[in-house]
ROMIVO-936134 format. One record per residue: z, y, x of N, C-alpha, C in turn. Coordinates in Angstrom, 3 decimals, padded with zeros to 6 digits. Layout:
<pts>
<pt n_z="Z" n_y="Y" n_x="X" ca_z="Z" ca_y="Y" ca_x="X" c_z="Z" c_y="Y" c_x="X"/>
...
</pts>
This chain:
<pts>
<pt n_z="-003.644" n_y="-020.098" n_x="-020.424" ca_z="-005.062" ca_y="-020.354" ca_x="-020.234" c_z="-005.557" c_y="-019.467" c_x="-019.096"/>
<pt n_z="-006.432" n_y="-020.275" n_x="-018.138" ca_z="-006.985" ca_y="-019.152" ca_x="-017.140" c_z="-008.232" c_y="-018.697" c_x="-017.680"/>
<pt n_z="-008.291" n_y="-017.088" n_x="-017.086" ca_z="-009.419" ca_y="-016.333" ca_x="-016.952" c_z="-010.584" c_y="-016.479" c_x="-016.419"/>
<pt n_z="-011.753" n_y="-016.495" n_x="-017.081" ca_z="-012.777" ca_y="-016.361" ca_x="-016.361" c_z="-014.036" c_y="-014.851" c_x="-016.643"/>
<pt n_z="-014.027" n_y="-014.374" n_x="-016.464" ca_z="-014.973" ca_y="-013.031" ca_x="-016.069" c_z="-016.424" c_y="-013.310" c_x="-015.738"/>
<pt n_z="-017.442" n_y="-013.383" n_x="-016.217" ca_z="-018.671" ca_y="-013.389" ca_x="-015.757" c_z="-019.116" c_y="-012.347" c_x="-016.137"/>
<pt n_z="-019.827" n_y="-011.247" n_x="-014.339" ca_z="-020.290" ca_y="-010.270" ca_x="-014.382" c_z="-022.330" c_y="-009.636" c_x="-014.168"/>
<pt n_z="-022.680" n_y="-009.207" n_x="-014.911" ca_z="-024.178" ca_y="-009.432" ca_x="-014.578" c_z="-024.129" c_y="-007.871" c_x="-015.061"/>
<pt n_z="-025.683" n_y="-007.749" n_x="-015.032" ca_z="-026.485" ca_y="-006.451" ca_x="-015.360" c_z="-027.793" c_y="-007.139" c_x="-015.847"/>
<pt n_z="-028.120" n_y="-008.007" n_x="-016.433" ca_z="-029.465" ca_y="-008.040" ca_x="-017.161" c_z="-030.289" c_y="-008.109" c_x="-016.398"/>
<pt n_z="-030.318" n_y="-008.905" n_x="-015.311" ca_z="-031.681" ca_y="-008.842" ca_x="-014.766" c_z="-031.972" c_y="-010.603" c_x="-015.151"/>
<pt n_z="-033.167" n_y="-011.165" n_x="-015.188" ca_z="-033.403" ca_y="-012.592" ca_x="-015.154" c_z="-032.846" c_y="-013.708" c_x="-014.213"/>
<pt n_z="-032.342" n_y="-013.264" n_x="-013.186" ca_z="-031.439" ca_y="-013.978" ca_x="-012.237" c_z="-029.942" c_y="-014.539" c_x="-013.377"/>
<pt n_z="-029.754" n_y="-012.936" n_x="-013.673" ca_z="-027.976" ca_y="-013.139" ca_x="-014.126" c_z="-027.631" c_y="-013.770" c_x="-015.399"/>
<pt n_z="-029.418" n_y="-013.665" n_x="-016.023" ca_z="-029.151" ca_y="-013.962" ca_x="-017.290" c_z="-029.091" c_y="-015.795" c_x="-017.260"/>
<pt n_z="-030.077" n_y="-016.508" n_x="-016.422" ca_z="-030.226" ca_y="-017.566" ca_x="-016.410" c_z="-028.711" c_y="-018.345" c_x="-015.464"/>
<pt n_z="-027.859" n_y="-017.481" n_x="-014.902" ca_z="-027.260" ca_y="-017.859" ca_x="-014.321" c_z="-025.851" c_y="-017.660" c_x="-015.034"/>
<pt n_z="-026.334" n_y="-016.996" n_x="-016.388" ca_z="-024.707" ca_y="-016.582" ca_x="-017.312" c_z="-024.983" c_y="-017.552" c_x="-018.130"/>
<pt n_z="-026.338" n_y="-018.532" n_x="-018.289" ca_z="-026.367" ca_y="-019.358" ca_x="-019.403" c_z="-026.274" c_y="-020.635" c_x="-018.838"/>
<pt n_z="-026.313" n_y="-020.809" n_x="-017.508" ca_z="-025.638" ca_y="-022.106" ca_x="-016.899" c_z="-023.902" c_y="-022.267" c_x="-016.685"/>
<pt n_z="-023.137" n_y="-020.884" n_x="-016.230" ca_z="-021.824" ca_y="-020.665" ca_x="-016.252" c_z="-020.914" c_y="-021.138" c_x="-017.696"/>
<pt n_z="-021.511" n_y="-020.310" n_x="-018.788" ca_z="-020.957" ca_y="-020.655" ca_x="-019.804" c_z="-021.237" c_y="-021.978" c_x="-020.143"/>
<pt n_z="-022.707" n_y="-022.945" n_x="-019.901" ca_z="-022.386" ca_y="-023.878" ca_x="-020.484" c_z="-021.511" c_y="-024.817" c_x="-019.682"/>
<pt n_z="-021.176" n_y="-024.705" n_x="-018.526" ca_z="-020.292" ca_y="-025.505" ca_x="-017.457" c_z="-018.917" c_y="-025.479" c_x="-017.928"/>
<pt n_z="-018.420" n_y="-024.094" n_x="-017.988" ca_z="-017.406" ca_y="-023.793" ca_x="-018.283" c_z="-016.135" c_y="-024.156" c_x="-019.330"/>
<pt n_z="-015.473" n_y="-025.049" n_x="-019.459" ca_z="-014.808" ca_y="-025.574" ca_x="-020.135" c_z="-013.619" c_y="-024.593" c_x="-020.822"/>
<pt n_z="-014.328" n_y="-024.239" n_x="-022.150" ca_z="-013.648" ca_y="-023.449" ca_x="-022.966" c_z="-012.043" c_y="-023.563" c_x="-023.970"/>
<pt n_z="-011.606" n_y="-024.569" n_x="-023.517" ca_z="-010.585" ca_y="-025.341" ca_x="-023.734" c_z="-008.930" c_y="-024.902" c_x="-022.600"/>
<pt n_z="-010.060" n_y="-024.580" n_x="-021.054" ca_z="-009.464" ca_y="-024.406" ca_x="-019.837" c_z="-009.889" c_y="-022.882" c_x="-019.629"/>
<pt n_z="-010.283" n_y="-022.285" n_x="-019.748" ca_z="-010.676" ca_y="-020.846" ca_x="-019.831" c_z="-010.877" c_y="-019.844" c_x="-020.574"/>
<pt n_z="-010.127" n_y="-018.953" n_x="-020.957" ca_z="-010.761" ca_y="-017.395" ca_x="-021.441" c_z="-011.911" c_y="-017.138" c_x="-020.685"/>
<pt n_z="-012.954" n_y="-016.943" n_x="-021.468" ca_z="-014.595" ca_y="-016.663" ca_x="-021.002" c_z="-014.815" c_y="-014.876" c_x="-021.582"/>
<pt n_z="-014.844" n_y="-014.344" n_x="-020.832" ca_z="-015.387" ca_y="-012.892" ca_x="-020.688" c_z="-017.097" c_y="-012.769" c_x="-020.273"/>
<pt n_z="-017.439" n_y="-011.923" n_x="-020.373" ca_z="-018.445" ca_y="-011.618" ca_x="-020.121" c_z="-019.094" c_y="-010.099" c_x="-020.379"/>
<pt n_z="-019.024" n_y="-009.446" n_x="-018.976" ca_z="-018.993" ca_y="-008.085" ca_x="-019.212" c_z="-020.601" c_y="-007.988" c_x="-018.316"/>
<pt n_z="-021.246" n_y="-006.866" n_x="-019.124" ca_z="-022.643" ca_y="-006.428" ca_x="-018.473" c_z="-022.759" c_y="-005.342" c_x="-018.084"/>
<pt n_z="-022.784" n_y="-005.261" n_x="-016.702" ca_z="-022.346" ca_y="-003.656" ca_x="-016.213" c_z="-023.636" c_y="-002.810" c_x="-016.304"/>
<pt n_z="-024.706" n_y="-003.462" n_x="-016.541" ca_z="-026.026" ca_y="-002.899" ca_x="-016.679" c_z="-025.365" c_y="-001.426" c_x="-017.951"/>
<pt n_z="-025.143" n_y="-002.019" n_x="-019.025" ca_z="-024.941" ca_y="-001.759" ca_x="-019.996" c_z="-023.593" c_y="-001.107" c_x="-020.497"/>
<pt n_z="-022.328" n_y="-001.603" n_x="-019.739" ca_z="-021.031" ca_y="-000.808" ca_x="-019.616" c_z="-021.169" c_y="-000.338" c_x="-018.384"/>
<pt n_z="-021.606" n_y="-000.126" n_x="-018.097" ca_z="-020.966" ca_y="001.013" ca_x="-016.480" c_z="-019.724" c_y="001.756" c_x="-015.952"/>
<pt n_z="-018.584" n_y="001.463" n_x="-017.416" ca_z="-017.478" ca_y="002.059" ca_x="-017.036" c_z="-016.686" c_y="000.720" c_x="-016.374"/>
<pt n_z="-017.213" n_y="-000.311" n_x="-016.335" ca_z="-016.485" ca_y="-001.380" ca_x="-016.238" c_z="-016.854" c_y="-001.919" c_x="-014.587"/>
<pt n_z="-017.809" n_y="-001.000" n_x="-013.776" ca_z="-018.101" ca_y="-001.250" ca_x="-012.129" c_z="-017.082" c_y="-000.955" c_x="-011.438"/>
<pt n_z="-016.115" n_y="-000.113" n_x="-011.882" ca_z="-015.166" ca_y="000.338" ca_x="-010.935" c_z="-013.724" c_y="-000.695" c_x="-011.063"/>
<pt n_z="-013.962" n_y="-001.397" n_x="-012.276" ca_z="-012.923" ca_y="-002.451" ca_x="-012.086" c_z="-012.920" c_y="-003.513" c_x="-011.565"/>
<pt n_z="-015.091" n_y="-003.887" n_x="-011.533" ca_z="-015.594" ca_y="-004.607" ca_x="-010.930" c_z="-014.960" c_y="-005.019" c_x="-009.413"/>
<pt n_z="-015.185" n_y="-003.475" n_x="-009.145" ca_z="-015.333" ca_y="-003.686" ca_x="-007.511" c_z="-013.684" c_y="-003.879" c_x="-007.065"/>
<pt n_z="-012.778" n_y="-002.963" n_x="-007.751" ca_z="-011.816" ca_y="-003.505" ca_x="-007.476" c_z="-011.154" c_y="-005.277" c_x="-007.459"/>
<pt n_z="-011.601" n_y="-006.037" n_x="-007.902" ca_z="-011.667" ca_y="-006.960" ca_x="-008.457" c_z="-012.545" c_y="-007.609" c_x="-007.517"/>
<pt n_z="-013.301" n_y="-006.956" n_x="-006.217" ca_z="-013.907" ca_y="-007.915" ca_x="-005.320" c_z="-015.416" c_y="-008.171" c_x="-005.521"/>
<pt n_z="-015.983" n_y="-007.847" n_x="-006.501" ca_z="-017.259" ca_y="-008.271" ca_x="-006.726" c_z="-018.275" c_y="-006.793" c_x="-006.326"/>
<pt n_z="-019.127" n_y="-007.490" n_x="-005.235" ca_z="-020.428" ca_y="-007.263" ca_x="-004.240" c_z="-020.956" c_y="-006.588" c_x="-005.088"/>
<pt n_z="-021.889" n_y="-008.213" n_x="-006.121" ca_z="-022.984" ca_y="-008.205" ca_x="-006.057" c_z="-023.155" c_y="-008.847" c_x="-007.803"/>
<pt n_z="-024.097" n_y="-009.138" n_x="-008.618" ca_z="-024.317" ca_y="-009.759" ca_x="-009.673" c_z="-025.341" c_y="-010.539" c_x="-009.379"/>
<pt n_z="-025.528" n_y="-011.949" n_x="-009.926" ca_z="-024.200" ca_y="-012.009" ca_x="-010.848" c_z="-023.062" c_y="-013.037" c_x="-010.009"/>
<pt n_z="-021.956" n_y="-012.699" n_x="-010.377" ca_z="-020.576" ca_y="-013.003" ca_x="-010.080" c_z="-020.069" c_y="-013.354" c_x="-010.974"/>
<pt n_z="-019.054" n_y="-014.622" n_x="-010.393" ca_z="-017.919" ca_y="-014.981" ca_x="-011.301" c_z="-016.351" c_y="-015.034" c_x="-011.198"/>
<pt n_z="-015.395" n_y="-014.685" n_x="-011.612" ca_z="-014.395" ca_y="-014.765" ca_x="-011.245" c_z="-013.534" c_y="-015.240" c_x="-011.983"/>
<pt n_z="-013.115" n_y="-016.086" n_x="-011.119" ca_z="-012.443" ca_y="-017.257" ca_x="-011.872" c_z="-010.985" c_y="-017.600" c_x="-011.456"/>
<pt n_z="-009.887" n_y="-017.149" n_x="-012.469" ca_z="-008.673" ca_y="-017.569" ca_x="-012.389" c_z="-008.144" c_y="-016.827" c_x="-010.759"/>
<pt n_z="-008.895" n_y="-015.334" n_x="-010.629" ca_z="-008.327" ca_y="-014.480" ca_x="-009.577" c_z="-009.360" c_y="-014.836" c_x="-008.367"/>
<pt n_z="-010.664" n_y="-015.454" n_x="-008.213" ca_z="-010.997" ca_y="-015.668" ca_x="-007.203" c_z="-012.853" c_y="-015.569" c_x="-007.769"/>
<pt n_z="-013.240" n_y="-014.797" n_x="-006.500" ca_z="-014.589" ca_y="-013.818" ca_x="-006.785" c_z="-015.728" c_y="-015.122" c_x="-006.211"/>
<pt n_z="-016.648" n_y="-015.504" n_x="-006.802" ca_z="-017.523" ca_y="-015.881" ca_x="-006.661" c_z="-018.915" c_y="-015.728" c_x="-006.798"/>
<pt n_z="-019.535" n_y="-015.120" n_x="-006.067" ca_z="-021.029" ca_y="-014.545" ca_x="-005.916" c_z="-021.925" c_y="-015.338" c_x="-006.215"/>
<pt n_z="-022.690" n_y="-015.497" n_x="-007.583" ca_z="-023.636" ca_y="-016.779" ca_x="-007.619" c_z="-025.018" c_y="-016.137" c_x="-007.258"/>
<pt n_z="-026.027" n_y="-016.674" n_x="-006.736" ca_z="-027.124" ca_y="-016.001" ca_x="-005.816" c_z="-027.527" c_y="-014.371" c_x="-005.394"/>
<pt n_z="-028.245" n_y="-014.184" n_x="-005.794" ca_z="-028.256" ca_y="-012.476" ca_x="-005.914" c_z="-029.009" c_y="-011.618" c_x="-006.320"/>
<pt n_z="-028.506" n_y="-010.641" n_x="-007.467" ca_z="-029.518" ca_y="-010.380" ca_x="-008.776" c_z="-029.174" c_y="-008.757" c_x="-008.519"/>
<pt n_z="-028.710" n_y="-008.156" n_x="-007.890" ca_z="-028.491" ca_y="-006.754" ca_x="-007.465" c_z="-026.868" c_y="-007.011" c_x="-006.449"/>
<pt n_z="-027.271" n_y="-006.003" n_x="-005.952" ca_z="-025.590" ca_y="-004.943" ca_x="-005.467" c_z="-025.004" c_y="-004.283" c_x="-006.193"/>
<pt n_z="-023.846" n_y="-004.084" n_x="-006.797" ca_z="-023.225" ca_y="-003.165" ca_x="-007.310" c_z="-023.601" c_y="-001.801" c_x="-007.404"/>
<pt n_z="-024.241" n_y="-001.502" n_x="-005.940" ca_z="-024.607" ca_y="-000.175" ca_x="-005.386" c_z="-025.769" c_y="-000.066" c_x="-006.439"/>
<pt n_z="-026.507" n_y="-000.890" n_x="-006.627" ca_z="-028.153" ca_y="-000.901" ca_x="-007.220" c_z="-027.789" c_y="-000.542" c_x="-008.542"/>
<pt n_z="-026.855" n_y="-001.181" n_x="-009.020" ca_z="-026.769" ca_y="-001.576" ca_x="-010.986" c_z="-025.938" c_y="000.232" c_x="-010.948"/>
<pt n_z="-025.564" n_y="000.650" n_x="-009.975" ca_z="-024.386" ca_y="002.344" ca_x="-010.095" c_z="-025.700" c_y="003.158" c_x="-010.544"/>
<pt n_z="-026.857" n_y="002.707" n_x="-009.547" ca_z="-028.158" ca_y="003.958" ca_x="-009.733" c_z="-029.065" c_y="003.478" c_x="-010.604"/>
<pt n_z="-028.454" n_y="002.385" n_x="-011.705" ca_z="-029.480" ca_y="002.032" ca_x="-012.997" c_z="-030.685" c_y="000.984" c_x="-012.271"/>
<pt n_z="-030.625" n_y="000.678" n_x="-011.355" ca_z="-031.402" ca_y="-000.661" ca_x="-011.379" c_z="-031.200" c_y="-001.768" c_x="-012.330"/>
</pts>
């Protein structure tokens, strides 16, 4: 089964955009994650390794996809 990772921090962008992902997302064809770095913060540094800017992001089956833009990484590090 492939991976999918959806990354946010709680802002109203990521949230409305984690509740369109999951419902798209065919759970049959994907492991669905969903990590909130707002809220884990130990989990930005795997983030970034892993390619992701900005939230919210998705990454899907190894490949980073930026869905509009709800912070920088940089922003969600200093608690935005």
């Amino acid at each position: 089964m492939n991976k999918a990772i959806f990354y946010h921090a709680g802002c109203p962008v990521c949230l409305s955009a984690e509740q369109q992902v999951l419902e798209a997302l065919d759970k049959n064809r994907f492991d669905v994650e969903v990590i909130h770095l707002g809220e884990d913060k130990e989990q930005i540094r795997a983030a970034e390794e892993a390619g992701i800017k900005s939230v919210p992001a998705l990454m899907l089956a190894g490949n980073v996809f930026h869905i509009n833009f709800g912070a920088s990484l940089e922003d969600v590090k200093g608690g935005a």
